[in-house]
C-alpha positions, -999 to +999 in steps of 0.1 A: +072+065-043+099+039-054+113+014-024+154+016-032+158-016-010+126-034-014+143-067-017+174-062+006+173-071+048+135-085+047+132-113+078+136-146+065+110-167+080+130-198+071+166-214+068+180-200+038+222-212+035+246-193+005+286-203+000+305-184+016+313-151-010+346-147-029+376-131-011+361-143+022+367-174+040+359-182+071+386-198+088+402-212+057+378-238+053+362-233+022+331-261+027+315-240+054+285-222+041+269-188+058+236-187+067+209-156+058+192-133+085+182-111+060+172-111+023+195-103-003+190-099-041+187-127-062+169-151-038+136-163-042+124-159-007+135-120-011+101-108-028+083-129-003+099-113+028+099-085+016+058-086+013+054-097+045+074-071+059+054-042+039+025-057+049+029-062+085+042-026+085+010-011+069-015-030+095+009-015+121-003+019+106-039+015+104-045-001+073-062-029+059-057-047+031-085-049+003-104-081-001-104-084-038-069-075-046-042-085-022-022-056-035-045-032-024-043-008+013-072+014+032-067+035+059-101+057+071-099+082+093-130+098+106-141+113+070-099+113+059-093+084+035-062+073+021-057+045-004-025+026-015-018+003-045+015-016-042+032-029-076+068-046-065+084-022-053+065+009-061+036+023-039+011+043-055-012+067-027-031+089-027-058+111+000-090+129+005-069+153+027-033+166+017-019+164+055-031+129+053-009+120+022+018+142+034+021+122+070+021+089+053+052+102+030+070+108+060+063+081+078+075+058+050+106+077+044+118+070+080+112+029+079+124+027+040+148+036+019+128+058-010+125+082-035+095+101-041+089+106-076+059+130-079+023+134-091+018+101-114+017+107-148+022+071-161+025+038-151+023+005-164+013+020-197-012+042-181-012+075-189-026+097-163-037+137-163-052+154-131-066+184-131-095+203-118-121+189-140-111+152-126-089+124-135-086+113-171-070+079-179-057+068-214-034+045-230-023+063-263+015+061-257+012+018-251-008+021-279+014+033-302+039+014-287+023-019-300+017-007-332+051-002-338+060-032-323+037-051-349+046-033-376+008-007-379+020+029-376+008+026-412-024+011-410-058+031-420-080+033-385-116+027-389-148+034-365-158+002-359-134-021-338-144-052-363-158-059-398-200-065-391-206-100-403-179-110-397-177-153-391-146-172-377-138-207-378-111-228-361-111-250-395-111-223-422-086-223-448-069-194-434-030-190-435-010-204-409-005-174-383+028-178-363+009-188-327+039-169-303+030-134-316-005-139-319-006-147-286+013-119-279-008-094-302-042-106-283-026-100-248-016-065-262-050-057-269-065-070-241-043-046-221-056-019-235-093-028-226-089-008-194-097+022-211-108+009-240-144-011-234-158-008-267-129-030-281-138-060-257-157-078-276-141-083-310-107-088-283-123-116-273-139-136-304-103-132-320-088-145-283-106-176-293-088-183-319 
């Protein structure tokens, strides 16, 4: 499900103060200055209220929040779980027990503003099948996303994730690599470690470097 006004009318839980907008002044006087209730889009106490609001909202229903990733919500019920990953403002659920999931849907859409978008399929370049065999997660479209992006559609793929023998030094008399896509090429791969374990390794002796 996607929150439509995630970061709109959240409680502020301090004094925020904005000029006054154009095309409306108060009482002619242009130096007077309007202070917030509720959070609007653009300020920096918006994603914070907006948290605390969510948050305080899911307790209210039963849940409690993991204790390894903040972002994380359990509710049990008898044998009936339900869990809930929040990213932003996207929720991600999902149940033990259809009428469970269906109940929370509903109860959401009457305190938010959302749409529901479906069974996932992908998200943050995670691909995702169900069917009745299980789960199955992969990462082949962020994949070839990066290889484009680096210029390696072309490139021959081998079995092995690094040459054996293979010895790197900070000193070598290697050519200068440009250090900003490096960087970037390393955090690429380590993305993809998710689903790809046998690549962690050789991911990290080059992230040395």
């Amino acid at each position: 499900m996607d929150i439509k006004s995630a970061f709109l009318n959240g409680d502020l839980n301090e004094e925020v103060y904005i000029e006054q907008p154009n095309g409306f002044i108060l009482g002619n006087d242009p130096k007077l200055v309007c202070r917030l209730k509720k959070a609007l889009y653009g300020l920096k106490q918006a994603p914070r209220a907006w948290y605390y609001w969510l948050d305080k909202y899911l307790h209210q229903q039963g849940f409690i929040k993991g204790s390894t990733d903040s972002n994380l919500y359990i509710k049990i019920d008898n044998d009936k779980l339900l869990i809930l990953v929040l990213y932003v403002d996207d929720i991600i659920f999902g149940s033990n027990e259809e009428d469970m999931s269906q109940n929370f849907s509903l109860v959401m859409q009457k305190e938010f503003e959302m749409s529901m978008l479906g069974e996932l399929t992908y998200f943050l370049g995670l691909q995702v099948q169900q069917n009745k065999d299980g789960i199955f997660l992969s990462q082949t479209k962020y994949l070839k996303q990066i290889l484009k992006k680096y210029g390696m559609e072309d490139s021959k793929p081998v079995c092995t994730p690094m040459v054996t023998g293979c010895s790197l030094s900070a000193n070598d008399e290697s050519v200068v690599v440009h250090q900003p896509t490096y960087r970037s090429m390393i955090g690429s791969l380590l993305y993809l470690i998710g689903t790809g374990p046998d690549i962690m390794r050789a991911v990290g002796i080059v992230g040395r470097f």
